[in-house]
C-alpha positions as CSV (number, residue, x, y, z in Angstrom):
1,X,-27.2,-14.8,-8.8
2,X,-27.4,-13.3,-5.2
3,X,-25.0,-13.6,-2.7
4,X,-26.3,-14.0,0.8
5,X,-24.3,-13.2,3.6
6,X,-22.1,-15.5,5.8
7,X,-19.6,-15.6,8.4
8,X,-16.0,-15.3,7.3
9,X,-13.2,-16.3,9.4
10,X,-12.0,-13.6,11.9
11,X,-8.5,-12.4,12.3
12,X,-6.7,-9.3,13.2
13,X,-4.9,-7.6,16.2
14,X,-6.4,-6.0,19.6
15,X,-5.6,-2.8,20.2
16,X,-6.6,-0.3,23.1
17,X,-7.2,2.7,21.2
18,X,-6.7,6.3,24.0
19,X,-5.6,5.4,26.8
20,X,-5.1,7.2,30.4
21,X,-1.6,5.5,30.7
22,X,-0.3,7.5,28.2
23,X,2.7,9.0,30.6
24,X,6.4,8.5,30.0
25,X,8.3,9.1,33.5
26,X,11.9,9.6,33.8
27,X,14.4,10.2,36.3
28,X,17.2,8.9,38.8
29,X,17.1,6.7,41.3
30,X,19.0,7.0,44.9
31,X,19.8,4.6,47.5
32,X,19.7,5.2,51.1
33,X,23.5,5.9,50.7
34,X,23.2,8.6,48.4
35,X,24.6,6.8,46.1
36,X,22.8,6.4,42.5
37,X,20.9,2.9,42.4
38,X,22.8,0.9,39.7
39,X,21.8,-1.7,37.3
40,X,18.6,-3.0,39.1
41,X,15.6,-4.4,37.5
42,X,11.9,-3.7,39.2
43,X,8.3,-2.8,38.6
44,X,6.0,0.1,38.7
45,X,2.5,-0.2,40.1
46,X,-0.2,2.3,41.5
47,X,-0.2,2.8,44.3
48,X,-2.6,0.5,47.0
49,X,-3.0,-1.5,43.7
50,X,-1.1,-4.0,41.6
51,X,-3.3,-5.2,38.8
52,X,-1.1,-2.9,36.3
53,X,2.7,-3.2,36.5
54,X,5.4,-1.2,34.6
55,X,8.7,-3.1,34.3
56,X,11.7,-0.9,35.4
57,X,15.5,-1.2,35.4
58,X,18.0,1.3,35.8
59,X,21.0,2.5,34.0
60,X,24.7,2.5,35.6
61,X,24.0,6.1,36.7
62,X,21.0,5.4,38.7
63,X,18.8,6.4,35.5
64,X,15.3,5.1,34.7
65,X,12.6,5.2,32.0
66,X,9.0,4.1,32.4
67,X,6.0,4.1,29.9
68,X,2.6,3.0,30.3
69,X,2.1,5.3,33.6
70,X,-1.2,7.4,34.3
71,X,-1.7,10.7,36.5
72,X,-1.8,9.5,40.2
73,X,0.7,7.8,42.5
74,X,2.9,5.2,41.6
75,X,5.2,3.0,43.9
76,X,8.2,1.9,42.0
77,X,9.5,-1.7,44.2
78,X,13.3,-3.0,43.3
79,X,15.3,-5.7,44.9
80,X,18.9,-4.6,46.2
81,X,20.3,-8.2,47.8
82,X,16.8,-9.5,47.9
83,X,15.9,-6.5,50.0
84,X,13.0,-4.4,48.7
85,X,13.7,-0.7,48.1
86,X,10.4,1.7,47.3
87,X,9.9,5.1,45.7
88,X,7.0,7.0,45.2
89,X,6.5,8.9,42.2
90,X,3.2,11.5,42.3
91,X,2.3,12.4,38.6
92,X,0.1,15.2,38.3
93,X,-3.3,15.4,37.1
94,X,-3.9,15.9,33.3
95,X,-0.3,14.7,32.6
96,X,0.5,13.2,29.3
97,X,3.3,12.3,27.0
98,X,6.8,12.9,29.3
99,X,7.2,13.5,33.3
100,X,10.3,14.5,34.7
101,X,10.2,12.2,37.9
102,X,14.0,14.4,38.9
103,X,15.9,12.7,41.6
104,X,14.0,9.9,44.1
105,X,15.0,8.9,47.2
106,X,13.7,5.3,48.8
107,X,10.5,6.0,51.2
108,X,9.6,3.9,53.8
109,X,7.3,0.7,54.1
C-alpha cells in the first residue's frame, strides 16, 4: 500500500539565525555629578530610532551590561527622579562579540 502525502501538524521554535546585533557592550555609567549612576534601570535604542530596545540597569558602581546591540550609535535613556538622563555609545563598524563602552558621561537632549 502507498502512502500519499499529507499535512502534519506544525510545531517548533523561531529562531533568527546571524544576526547584526550580535554586540555585547559594557561599561560605567556617570552622572552629571561625577558620581557613578547607581542601581537604575533603562533602555538602549539606536539612535533617531526606537523600534529595537535593549533593557539596561546598572550595578552599585555605576556598571552596565548590554546584549543584543549592532555597530552604529546607540542612545542609552534612564530615569534618575523621573528625570531622563542620556548617553551615547558609538560602536564601531564590523564590531562583534564584546565592546568596551569605558566610562560615559550624560550628553545633552
Amino acid at each position: 500500500m502507498i502512502e500519499t502525502a499529507r499535512e502534519l501538524p506544525k510545531a517548533g521554535y523561531a529562531l533568527e539565525v546571524g544576526s547584526s546585533h550580535s554586540v555585547s557592550a559594557f561599561g560605567t555609567l556617570m552622572g552629571t555629578d561625577g558620581q557613578p549612576v547607581a542601581l537604575l534601570t533603562g533602555t538602549a535604542h539606536p539612535d533617531g530610532a526606537k523600534g529595537h530596545e535593549i533593557a539596561i540597569f546598572t550595578n552599585a558602581a555605576g556598571r552596565f551590561g548590554a546584549e543584543g546591540l549592532a555597530p552604529g550609535r546607540w542612545i542609552i535613556e534612564l530615569a534618575d527622579d523621573n528625570v531622563p538622563i542620556r548617553y551615547a555609545i558609538d560602536i564601531p563598524a564590523g564590531t562583534t562579540g564584546l565592546f568596551k563602552a569605558g566610562t560615559l558621561s550624560p550628553v545633552g537632549g
